[in-house]
Every structure is written in C-alpha cells, then in structure tokens.
N, C-alpha and C positions, 0 to 999 in steps of 0.2 A: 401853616408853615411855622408861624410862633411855636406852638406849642411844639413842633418836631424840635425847633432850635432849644428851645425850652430845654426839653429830654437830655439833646445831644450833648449839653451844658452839663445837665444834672449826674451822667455820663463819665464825661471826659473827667469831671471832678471828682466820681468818686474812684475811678480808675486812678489818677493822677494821686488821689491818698492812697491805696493800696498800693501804688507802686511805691510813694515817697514814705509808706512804714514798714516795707518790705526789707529797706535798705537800714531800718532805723536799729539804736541799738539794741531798745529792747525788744523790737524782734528776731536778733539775732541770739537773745540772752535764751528768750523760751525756745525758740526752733533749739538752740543747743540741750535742752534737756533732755536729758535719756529718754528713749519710750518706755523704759518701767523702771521705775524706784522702789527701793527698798529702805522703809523708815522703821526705825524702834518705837515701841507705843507708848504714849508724850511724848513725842517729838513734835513741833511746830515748825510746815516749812513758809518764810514770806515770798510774798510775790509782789510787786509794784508793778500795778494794771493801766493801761494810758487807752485811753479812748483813739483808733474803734475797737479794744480788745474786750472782749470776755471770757470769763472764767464759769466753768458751773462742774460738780462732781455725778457720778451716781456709785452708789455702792451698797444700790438693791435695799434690804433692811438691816444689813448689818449694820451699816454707821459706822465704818472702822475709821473714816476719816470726816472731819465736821469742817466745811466752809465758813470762815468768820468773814464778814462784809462782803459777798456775792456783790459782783457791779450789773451795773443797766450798762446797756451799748450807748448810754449817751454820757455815762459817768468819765469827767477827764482823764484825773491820776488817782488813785487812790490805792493805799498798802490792802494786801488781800494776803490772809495765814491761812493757812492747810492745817490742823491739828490731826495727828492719830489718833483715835479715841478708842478702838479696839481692834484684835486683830481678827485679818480677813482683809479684804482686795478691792479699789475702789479704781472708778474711772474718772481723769481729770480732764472735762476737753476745755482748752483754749479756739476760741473763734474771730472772726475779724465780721464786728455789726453784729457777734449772738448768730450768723449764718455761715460763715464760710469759716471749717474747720483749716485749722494754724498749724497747732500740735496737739497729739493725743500722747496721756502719759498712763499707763497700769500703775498702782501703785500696791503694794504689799508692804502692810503692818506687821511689824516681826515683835513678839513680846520681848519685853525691855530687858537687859543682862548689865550687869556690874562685875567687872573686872580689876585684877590688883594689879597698875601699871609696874613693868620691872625696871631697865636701868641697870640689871646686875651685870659685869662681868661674866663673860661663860666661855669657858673651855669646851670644845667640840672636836669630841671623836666619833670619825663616822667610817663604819668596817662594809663595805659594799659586795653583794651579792655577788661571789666569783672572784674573779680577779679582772682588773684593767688593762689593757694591752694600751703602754706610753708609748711604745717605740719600736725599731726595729733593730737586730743586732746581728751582723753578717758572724758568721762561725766558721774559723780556720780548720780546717778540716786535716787528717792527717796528710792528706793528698798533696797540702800546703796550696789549698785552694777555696778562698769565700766561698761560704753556700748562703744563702736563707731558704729554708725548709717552711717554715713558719708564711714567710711573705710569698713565694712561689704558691702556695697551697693556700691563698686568697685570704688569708687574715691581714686585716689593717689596723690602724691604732683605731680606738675608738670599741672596739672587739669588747666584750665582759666574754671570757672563758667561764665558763659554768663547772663542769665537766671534763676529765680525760678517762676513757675508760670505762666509763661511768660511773668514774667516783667523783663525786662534788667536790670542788676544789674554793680551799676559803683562806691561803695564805701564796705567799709567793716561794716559798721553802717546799710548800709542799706541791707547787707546780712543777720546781725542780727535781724533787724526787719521783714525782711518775714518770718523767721522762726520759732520766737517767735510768730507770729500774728497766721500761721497756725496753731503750735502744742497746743494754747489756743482756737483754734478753731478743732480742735480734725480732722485734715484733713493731708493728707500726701502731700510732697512737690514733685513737677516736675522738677530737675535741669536741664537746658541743659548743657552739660559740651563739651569743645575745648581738642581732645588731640592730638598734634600734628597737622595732616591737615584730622582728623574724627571730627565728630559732634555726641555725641551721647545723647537720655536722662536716669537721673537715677531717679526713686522713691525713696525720702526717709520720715521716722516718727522721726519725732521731739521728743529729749526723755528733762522731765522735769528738769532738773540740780537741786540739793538738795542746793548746795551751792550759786548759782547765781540769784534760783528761775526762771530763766526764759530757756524756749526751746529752745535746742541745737541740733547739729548734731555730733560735736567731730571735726572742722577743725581751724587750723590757716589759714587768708588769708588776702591778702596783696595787693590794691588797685594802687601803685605808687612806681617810684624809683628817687632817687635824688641823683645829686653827682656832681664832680667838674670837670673840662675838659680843651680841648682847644679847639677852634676853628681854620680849617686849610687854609678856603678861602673864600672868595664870589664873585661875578661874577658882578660886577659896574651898568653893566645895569639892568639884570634882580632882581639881590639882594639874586639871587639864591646863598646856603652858604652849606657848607658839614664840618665836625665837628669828632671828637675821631678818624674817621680810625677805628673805629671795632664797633662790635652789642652789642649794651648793652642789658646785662642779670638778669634776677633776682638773688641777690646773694644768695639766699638759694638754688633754685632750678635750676641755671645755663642754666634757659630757654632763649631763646631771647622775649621780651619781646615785643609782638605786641602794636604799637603805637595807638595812639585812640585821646585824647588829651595831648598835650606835647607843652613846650615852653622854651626856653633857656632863661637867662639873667645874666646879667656882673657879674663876682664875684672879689673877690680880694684876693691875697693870703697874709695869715697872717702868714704862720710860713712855719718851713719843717721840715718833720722828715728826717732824715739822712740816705741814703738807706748803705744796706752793704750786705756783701756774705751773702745768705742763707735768706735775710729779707730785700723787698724792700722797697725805703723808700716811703714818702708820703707828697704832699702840702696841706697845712691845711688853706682850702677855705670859704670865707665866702661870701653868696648873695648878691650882692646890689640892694634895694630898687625891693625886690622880684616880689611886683607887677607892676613895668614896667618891660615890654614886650621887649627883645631883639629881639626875630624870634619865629615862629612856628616850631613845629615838624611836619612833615609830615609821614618822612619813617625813619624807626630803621633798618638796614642793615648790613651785614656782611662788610662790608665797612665805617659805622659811619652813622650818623643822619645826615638827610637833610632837607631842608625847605626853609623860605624864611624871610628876617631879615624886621623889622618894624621900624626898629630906625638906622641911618644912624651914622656908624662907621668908624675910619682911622685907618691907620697903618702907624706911624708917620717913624720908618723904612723905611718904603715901599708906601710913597703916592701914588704913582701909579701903574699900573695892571702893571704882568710881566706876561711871555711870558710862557707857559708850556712845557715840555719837554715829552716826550714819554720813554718806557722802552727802547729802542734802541738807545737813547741818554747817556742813564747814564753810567757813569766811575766809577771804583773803585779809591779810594783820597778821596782828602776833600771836604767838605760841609759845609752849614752850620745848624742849624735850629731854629727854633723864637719861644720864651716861656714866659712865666712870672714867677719870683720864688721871687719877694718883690714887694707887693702893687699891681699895676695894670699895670708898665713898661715893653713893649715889649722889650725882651734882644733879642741879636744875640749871639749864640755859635757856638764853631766850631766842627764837629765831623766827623769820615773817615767812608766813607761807603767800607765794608771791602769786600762783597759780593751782585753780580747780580743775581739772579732766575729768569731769562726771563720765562715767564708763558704763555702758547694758552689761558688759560681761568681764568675767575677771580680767585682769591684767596688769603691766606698774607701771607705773613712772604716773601715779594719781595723782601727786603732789608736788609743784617745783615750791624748794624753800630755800633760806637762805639765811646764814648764822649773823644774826648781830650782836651776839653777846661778848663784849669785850674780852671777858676773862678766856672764854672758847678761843678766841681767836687769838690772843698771845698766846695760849697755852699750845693750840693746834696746828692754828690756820686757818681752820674752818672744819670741814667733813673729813673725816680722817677712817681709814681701813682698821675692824674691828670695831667702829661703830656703826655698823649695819644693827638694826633690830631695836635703835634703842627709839623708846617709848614717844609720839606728840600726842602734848596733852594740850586741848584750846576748849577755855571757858568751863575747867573744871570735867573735861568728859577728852577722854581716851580716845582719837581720831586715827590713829596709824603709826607708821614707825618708818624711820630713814631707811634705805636702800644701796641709793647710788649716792656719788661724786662727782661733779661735773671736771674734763680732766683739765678743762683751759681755766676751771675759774673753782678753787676746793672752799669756797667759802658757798657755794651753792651748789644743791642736789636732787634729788630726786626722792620721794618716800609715797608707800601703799598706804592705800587705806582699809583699818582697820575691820570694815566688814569681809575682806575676803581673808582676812587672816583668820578669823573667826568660823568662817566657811571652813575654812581646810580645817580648822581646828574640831569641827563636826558640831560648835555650841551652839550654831545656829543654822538653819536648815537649805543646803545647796540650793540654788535659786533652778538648777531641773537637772535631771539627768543626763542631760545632754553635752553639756559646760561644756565649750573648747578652751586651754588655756592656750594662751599666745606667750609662746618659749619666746626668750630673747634669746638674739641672734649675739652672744657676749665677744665672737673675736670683731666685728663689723660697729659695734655700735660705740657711739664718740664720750660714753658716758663708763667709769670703771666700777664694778661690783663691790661692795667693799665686807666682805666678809673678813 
C-alpha cells in the first residue's frame, strides 16, 4: 500500500509540474515559435531553457545548425544558441523530462545577403493591365431617359476591362473611342472583363448620350495610380530594389492593382501635414524630372513593388550594403528607421519595436512599433502617409520596413519583415510553391495603408 501511495505522490507531482509549466511563460514563448524558421547563415538564435525543458537538434550530417550548451532534463535555467553554420535543414525538438515532445521547429539555413537600406523618397507610377471600372454613370439617352448599359449587362466596380472588340484596351481615351466608333456604327460591343482570377465576356449597346452627343455605356474608369512612397532596399549587384512594404490598390475600389507598365522616380518632399488621433498625417510629394526613369515596376505584391533600378543611387547614411536579419533575430527595443520628411535628406529616427508575430507564412502586420524620436514627432506626429517602405534597421542589420498607421494612435504602427520582402523580390528562395498570401481586407481593418 506504501508504495502505491508512494507512486501516487510521485504522480500527482509530476502531473501538477506539467500542468503548473504549461501555463508558464516560457512555455508559452517556445509553443509560440513557428514550426519552421527561416535563418541566414551566421545567424545565432538564444533560447533560455528552465528545467523540465530540453532542447536537442538533428540535421543528419550536414550541421547547418550547431547546438552551444545542449541541457540534461535536470539542468535548471540556462541560455541555449542555435548557431547556423551551413545551409541545409535541421530539426529542433523541444521536450518536457528529454520525453514528452513541447514543440517541433524545421529550420532552413538561407545563405547570408547584404543589402543597401533606402530611405529615398519615390515617386510611383503604376499604369494597370486594362482599365478599372471606379464607378457607375447613368447616361441621358435622347429619349431623355437614364439608361446603364454598362451595369444592366453585369459589370460592377471593381471589373479591369481587358478588351472591347478584341482590341486591348490600355487608357480611358481609348475605351471612349471604341465605344463611340461601335455605337455610330450601329454594332454592339464585346468587352472582355477580369474579375478577380475569371475571365469573362459581356455584350454590350452603346446608348447615344443627349448631352455629350457621343456613345456611352454608363462607367467611370481609371487607367493608372500615382503617389508618393519610400523605397526600402536594393541589392548592389543585381540592382534588384523592393519598395512600400504593402500592395498598392486602387483608391476607389480597394483592388490591388495588376502591374502592366509602371516605373518609379525621385520625388522630394515639400511639406507635411501633421498626423493626429483619429487623422493621419501626410508628406506632400513632388516628382522630379518625371520623365527620367528611376527603376521599373515589375510586380505590385502584398509585400510592396519590385523591379529593377536604371539609375544608380546612394544612401549617404549607409554607403555600404548591410547585413539582413531574419524574424528570429529581432528583439523587442530600439531601432531605428531611414525617411525623408524635408527636401530629399535621408534622416535616421529612432523608434521601439514593441512587438514580434513570428509568422509560418507570408503576411504583415509582423511588427507593432512605435516613434520615439522627438525630432519625428514634432516634425510628423509619428507615422505619417508616404512613409510606407521606409527602411528598420536594428543592431546594424536591415529587419523590414514600416506599413501601416495605427488610426487612433499615428505615433504607432505596423511594419514587415524583411524576409518576405526579399521573397517577392526573388533574392531569396520562396519558402514552397504553394505560398498562400493573406490579402488584407483594407476597407474593414482599423489600421490605415500608408502609401
């Protein structure tokens, strides 16, 4: 009978610690870890290990990652580094007693990249596949009677017209004139229309407008979008650059805006509207010398514009590339990040990044931070519209770039991190084929774009 009680004791206690480190914090820090990491090679991640936890790798004989201080299941606290050591793919399991699996983490060693943070001011012109459909526009017919032809015939906003005809259609001038050419030609039109990821066509008849005397269908549409930005890197050799940190959309219809032909160039800021609770503010950009060519647009992505620059640019801060850090590198503290907010001077500010969202798969809002640098905050207020993309740099290594603004509070926001920027930017290798992005939902969410 002792000895059952014995047991029952041995038991109840060690149940009563599993349950009482289940709740603890740091097991809520490891269960938080991603189940696969992606580190650059030299990268070291820490762990602080409390007894009954252990830690142990396999990674077969490549050794991409090297265990410094391995604990025993009877070892109390002690700090435990992850080093990469080459690249290739290792296994990290975390257990409670060396027996009962905690968390398992994949981890993939990505060889190391150096990057030149930007900071610049950028002008963004972005001309979109087709045209837009903003809106709708009833049409006074000679009958002296509204028609919509256009919306009767199932086009809504949100529509990219490809096609009338089957001629590719790439301005809003020239949507007017296939229309007006048909309906004087007593012939009904073919549109091909983009919704979403269908293709579909609509017949429509041209009605005569009383007022404008020429053939209409009843739609607003919108050929291109322009605005002010930053740019957050380029890559020295290939010239490869990535830019806002989020997808630019059409502002009526909140679409993301398929690229087609698009091209950035230097802008310079001339003023700032003052951001404050409830109304953020805004840098009041102006082109330079619109027709030289800073870079091409290639890709519009839920991660920022990408391409490739044409005109060889510095960053008088930063003449040289720096080293990039992974999400497993970053700390909560200070940072800093590179802007322009008078003329065309890269400034350095300092701001805390306040929170980490370690993420398995792309997405944003990775980073909540928040501006403490005085001089930002008289000058701004804090996160201000047009500085989307500009550069954090923490501990001398390139982590990501700002996003959002938060709308109740502009002195705090939101920003990506740099590995998915890098991703879309093709420098470093998609983590599968598979990748879903998680669009944000921009008229719903309480946080504002700041493109």
């Amino acid at each position: 009978m002792k000895g059952i009680c014995r047991r029952s004791i041995v038991g109840l206690f060690i149940a009563t610690l599993i349950v009482a480190f289940a709740f603890s914090p740091q097991f809520r820090h490891i269960y938080g870890l991603p189940p696969h990491m992606r580190v650059i090679e030299g990268e070291t991640a820490l762990f602080t290990v409390n007894f009954p936890l252990t830690v142990t790798v396999d990674d077969g004989k490549n050794e991409a990652v090297r265990l410094q201080s391995p604990l025993s299941a009877f070892s109390l606290s002690r700090p435990v580094s992850l080093e990469s050591v080459n690249r290739g793919k290792a296994t990290v399991d975390f257990k409670l007693l060396g027996l009962i699996p905690v968390r398992t983490v994949e981890v993939d060693v990505l060889p190391s990249l150096k990057i030149v943070p930007g900071g610049h001011s950028i002008g963004v012109v972005l001309h979109s596949q087709g045209v837009i459909v903003v809106g709708i526009s009833p049409v006074l017919s000679t009958n002296d009677q509204y028609v919509t032809p256009a919306k009767d015939g199932g086009i809504v906003v949100g529509d990219v017209m490809l096609s009338i005809n089957g001629n590719p259609v790439q301005s809003d001038a020239q949507v007017a004139e296939l229309i007006d050419e048909s309906g004087r030609n007593k012939q009904p039109i073919d549109v091909l229309i983009k919704r979403g990821d269908n293709r579909l066509h609509v017949s429509l008849t041209p009605v005569l407008c009383k007022d404008t005397k020429r053939y209409r269908i009843g739609l607003y549409v919108r050929d291109s979008a322009a605005g002010v930005g930053t740019l957050t890197f380029f890559e020295p050799q290939s010239q490869n650059y990535g830019a806002l940190g989020h997808v630019i959309t059409d502002s009526d219809t909140n679409q993301p805006i398929d690229c087609n032909q698009g091209k950035i160039v230097l802008a310079t800021v001339s003023g700032i509207q003052h951001g404050k609770r409830g109304q953020p503010g805004e840098k009041i950009g102006v082109f330079i010398e619109e027709s030289q060519l800073l870079g091409d647009i290639k890709k519009n992505t839920p991660f920022g514009i990408y391409g490739n620059l044409n005109t060889p640019i510095e960053n008088n801060l930063y003449p040289e590339a720096l080293p990039v850090a992974s999400m497993s590198q970053i700390q909560t503290g200070e940072a800093e990040i590179l802007t322009v907010v008078d003329g065309q001077t890269i400034e350095k500010f300092s701001i805390e990044i306040q929170k980490v969202n370690y993420q398995e798969a792309p997405e944003g809002k990775g980073l909540v931070i928040k501006v403490t640098d005085p001089r930002l905050l008289d000058k701004t207020g804090g996160i201000v519209q047009g500085m989307s993309g500009s550069p954090i740099i923490q501990n001398g290594r390139v982590i990501g770039a700002v996003t959002h603004v938060f709308v109740h509070d502009p002195t705090r926001g939101y920003g990506t991190f740099i590995d998915w920027m890098l991703m879309e930017s093709g420098l470093i290798p998609p983590k599968n084929k598979q990748t879903a992005y998680k669009l944000f939902s921009y008229q719903k969410q309480a946080e504002l774009l700041i493109s």
